[in-house]
C-alpha positions as CSV (number, residue, x, y, z in Angstrom):
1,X,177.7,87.8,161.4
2,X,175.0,86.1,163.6
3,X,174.2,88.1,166.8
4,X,174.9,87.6,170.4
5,X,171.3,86.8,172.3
6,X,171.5,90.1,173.9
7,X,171.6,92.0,171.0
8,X,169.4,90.1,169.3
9,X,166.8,92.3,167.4
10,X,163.1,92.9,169.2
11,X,160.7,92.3,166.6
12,X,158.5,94.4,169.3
13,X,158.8,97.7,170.6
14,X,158.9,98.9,174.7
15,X,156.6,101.3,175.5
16,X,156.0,102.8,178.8
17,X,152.7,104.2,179.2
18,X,149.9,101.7,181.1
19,X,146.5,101.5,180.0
20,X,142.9,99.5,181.5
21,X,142.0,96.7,179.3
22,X,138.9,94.6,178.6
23,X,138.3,91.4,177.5
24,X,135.2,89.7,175.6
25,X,134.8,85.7,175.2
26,X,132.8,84.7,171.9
27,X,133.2,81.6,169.3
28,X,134.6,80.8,165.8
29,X,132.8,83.2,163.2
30,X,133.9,86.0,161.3
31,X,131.1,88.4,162.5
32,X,132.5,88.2,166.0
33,X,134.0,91.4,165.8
34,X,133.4,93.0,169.5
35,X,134.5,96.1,168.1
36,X,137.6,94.6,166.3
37,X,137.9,94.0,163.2
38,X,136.1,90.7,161.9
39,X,138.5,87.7,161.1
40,X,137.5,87.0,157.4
41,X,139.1,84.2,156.8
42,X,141.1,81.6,158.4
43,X,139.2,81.9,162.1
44,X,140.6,78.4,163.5
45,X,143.2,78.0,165.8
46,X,146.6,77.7,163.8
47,X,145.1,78.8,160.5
48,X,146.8,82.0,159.0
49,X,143.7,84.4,159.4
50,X,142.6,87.4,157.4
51,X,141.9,90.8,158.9
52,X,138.9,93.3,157.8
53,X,139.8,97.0,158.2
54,X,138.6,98.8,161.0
55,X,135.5,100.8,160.9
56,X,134.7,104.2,163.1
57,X,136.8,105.4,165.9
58,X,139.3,102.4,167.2
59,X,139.5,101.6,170.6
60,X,141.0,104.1,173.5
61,X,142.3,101.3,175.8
62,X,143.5,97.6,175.2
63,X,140.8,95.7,173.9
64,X,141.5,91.6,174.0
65,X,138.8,89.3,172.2
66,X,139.2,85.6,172.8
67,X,138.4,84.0,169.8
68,X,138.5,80.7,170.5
69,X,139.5,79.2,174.2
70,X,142.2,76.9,174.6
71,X,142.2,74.5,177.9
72,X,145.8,75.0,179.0
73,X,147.0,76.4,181.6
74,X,146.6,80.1,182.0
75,X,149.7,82.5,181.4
76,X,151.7,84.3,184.1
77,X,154.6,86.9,184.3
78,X,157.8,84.5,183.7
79,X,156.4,82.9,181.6
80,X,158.1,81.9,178.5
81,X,155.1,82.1,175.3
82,X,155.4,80.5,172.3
83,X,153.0,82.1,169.6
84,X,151.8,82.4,166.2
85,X,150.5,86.4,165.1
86,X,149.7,88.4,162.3
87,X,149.3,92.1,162.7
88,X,148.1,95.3,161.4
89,X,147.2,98.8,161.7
90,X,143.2,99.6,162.3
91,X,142.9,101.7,158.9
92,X,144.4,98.6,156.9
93,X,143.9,95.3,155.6
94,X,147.7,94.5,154.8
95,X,149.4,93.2,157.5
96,X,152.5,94.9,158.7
97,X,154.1,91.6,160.1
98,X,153.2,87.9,160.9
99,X,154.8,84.7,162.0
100,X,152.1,82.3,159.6
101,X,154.1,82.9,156.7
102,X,157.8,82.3,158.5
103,X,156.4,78.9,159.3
104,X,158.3,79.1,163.1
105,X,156.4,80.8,166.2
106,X,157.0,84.0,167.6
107,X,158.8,83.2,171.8
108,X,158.5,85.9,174.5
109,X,158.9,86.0,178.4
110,X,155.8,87.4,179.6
111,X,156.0,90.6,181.2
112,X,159.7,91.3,180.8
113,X,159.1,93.8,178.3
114,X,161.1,92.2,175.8
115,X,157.5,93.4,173.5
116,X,155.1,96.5,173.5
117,X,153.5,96.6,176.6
118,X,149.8,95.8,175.1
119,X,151.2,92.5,174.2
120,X,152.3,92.4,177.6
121,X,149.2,93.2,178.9
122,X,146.8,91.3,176.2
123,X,148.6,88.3,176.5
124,X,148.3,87.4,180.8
125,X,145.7,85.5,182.1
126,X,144.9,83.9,179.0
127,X,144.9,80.1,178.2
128,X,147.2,78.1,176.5
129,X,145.4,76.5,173.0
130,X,143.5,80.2,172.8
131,X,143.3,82.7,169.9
132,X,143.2,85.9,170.7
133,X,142.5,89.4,169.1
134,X,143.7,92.4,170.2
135,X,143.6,96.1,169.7
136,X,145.8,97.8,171.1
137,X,146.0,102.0,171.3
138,X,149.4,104.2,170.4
139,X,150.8,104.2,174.2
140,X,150.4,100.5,174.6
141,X,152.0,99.8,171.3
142,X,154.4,102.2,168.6
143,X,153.3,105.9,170.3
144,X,153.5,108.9,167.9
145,X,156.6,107.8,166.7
146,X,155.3,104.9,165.2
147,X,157.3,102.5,163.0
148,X,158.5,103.5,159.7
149,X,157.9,102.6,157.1
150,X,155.3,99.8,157.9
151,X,153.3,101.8,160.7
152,X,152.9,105.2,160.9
153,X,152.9,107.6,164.2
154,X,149.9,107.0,166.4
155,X,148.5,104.4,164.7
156,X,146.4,101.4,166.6
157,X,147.3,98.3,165.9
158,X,145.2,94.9,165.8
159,X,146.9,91.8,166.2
160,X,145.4,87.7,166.0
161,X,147.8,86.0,168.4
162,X,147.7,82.0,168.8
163,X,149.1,81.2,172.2
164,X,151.0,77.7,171.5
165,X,153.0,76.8,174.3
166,X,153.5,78.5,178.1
167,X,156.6,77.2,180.3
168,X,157.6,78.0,183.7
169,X,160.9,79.6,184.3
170,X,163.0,78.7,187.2
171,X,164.9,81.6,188.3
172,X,168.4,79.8,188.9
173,X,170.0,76.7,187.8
174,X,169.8,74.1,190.0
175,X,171.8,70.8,189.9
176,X,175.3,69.3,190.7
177,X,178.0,71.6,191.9
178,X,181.1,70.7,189.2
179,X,184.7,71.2,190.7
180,X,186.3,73.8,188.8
181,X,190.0,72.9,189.1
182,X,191.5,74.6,186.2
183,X,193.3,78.0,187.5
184,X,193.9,79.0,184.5
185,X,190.1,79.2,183.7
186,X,187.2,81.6,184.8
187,X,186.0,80.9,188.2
188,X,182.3,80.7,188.5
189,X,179.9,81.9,191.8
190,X,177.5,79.0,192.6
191,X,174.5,80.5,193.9
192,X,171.2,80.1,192.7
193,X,169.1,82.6,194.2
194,X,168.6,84.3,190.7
195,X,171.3,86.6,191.2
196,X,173.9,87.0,188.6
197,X,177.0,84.6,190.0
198,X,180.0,86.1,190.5
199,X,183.0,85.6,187.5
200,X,186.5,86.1,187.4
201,X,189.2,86.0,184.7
202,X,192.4,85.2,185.5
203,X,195.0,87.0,184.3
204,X,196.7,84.9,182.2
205,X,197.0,84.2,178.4
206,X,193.5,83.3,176.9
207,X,192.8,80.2,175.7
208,X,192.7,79.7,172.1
209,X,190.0,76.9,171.7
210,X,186.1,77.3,172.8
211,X,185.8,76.4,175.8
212,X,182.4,75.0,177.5
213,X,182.4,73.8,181.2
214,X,179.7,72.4,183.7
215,X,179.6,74.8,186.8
216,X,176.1,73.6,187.4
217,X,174.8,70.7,185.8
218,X,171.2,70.5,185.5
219,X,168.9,67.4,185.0
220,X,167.0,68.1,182.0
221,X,166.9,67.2,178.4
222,X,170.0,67.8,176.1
223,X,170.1,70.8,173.9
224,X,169.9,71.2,170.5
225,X,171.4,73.6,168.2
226,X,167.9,73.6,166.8
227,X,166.1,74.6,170.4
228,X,165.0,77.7,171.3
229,X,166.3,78.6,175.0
230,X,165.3,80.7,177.6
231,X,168.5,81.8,179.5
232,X,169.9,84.2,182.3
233,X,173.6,85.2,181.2
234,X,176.4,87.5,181.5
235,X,179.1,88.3,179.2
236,X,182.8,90.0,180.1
237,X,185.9,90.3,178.0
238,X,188.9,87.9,178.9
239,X,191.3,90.8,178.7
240,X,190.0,92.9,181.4
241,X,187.0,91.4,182.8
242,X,184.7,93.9,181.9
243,X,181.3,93.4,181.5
244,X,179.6,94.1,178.2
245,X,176.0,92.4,178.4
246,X,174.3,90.9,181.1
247,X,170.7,89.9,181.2
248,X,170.3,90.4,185.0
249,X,171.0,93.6,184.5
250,X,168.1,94.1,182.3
251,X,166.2,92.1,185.2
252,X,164.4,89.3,182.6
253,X,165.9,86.1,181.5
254,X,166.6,86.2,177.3
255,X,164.8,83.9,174.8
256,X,166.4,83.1,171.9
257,X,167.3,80.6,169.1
258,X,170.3,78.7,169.7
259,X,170.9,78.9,165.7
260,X,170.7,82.5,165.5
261,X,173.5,83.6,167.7
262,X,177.2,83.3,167.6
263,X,178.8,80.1,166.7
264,X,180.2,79.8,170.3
265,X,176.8,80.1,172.2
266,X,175.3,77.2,169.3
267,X,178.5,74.9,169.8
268,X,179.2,75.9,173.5
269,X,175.3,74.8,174.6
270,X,174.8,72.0,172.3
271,X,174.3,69.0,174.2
272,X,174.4,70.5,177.5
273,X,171.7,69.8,179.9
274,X,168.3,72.4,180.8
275,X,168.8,73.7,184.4
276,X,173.0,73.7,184.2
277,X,174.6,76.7,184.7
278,X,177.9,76.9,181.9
279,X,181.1,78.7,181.6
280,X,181.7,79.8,178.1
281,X,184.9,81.0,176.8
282,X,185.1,81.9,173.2
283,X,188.1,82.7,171.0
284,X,187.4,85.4,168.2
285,X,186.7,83.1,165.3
286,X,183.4,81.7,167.7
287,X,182.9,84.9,168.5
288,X,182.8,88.7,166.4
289,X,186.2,87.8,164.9
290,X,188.2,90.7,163.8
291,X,184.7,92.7,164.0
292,X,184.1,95.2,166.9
293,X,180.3,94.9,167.8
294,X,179.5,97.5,169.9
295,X,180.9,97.7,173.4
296,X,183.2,94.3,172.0
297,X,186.6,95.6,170.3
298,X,187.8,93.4,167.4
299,X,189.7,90.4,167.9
300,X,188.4,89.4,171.8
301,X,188.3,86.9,173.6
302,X,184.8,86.4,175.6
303,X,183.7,84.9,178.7
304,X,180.2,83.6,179.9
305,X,178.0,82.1,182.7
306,X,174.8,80.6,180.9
307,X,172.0,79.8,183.2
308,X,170.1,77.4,180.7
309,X,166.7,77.7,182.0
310,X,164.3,76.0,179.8
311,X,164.2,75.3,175.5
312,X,161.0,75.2,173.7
């Protein structure tokens, strides 16, 4: 069963201890090391590189090395990232993880702790088009607890991270107000000062077909079920109207693949336009079918607003 974007695995973990950082600019060469580990092979922008292992005492703070320097424009918080990494721990030369190999880039919004915080922290300020490496200490990354089996408990962690792509997110959508006429359908707030819009289910049979309405429509592109979308939403069950996910609530938007989550967010979104808010109603079978998932019993009906922000 494909996941919901708010349960959506982290392939990052967030950490809440803050740390100073420092950064050093230098060229393409594998004896660039800066106290990192040198970049054996593959040391250009986009290429899968190679990590040495560490040698002597790794760093005690966040440690970023630009590699190379793009000319894009520099990263901010809100920002939605789109990058290429490989990682690994200090004492080894096998990485624990990297997005090369998957062949499809690695989206965060910056600063919304969606990652460990010395991604976070490594990645602001830095230039679109730039390779980065950076070391990053236990409380900035895994802690004692570490990850099993792949990373053990205090272990500091190295990571070459390509910055591909930065985009501004709005914080609302803005657009068209669409009458919502139907009384036997949801009724959407239409604000769009960030704030979660209000939403309320009548109380009347659900329908039994996906439903997928313009409260708000945007004037951007068309999506895709291929995109990847950056979105603010909230999720309640038809039956009672009670809330079981919300992004405000976690105070970031989400970023996600519009493949990778249930069939009524892919169909539901398809085709609809970037900066549109839309109501989403979906009957079991688009939804966890006769599954409970969590706070969702089995068998419910599910309503939505979608702010669709941005796609990559």
């Amino acid at each position: 069963m494909r996941r919901l974007a708010g349960l959506l695995v982290v392939p990052l973990l967030l950490l809440t201890t803050a740390a100073c950082g420092s950064e050093t600019k230098g060229s393409d060469n594998a004896s660039m090391t800066n106290g990192l580990p040198a970049i054996t092979a593959g040391q250009k922008f986009g290429e899968k590189p190679t990590l040495s292992k560490g040698e002597g005492d790794p760093p005690k703070e966040l440690k970023v090395n630009v590699i190379s320097e793009g000319d894009g424009p520099v990263t901010k918080d809100g920002d939605a990232l789109q990058v290429n990494y490989l990682g690994q721990t200090w004492d080894s030369t096998t990485p624990f993880d990297n997005s090369f190999d998957r062949g499809e880039p690695f989206t965060l919004t910056l600063g919304a702790g969606q990652v460990i915080k010395g991604w976070d922290q490594g990645l602001k300020g830095q230039k679109v088009g730039s390779r980065l490496e950076i070391g990053i200490p236990p409380e900035l990354g895994y802690g004692e607890q570490g990850s099993p089996p792949s990373i053990k408990g205090g272990a500091t962690l190295v990571f070459v991270v390509d910055i591909l792509k930065a985009t501004t997110i709005p914080k609302s959508a803005e657009g068209t107000v669409v009458a919502q006429e139907n009384k036997d359908l949801p009724k959407v707030g239409t604000n769009t000062d960030g704030k979660a819009p209000s939403l309320t289910v009548p109380k009347t049979a659900a329908p039994k077909a996906l439903v997928s309405n313009y409260v708000i429509e945007g004037k951007g592109e068309a999506v895709k079920a291929t995109d990847t979308l950056t979105v603010q939403y909230q999720g309640v069950l038809w039956k009672d109207g009670k809330k079981f996910d919300s992004s405000y609530d976690r105070g970031a938007p989400a970023t996600f693949q519009l493949s990778g989550v249930i069939p009524g967010w892919t169909k539901g979104l398809e085709g609809k336009k970037v900066g549109s808010r839309v109501l989403l109603v979906v009957p079991p079978a688009d939804g966890y079918g006769d599954k409970a998932q969590g706070p969702i019993p089995a068998n419910s009906t599910l309503v939505f607003t979608v702010d669709i922000l941005a796609k990559q």
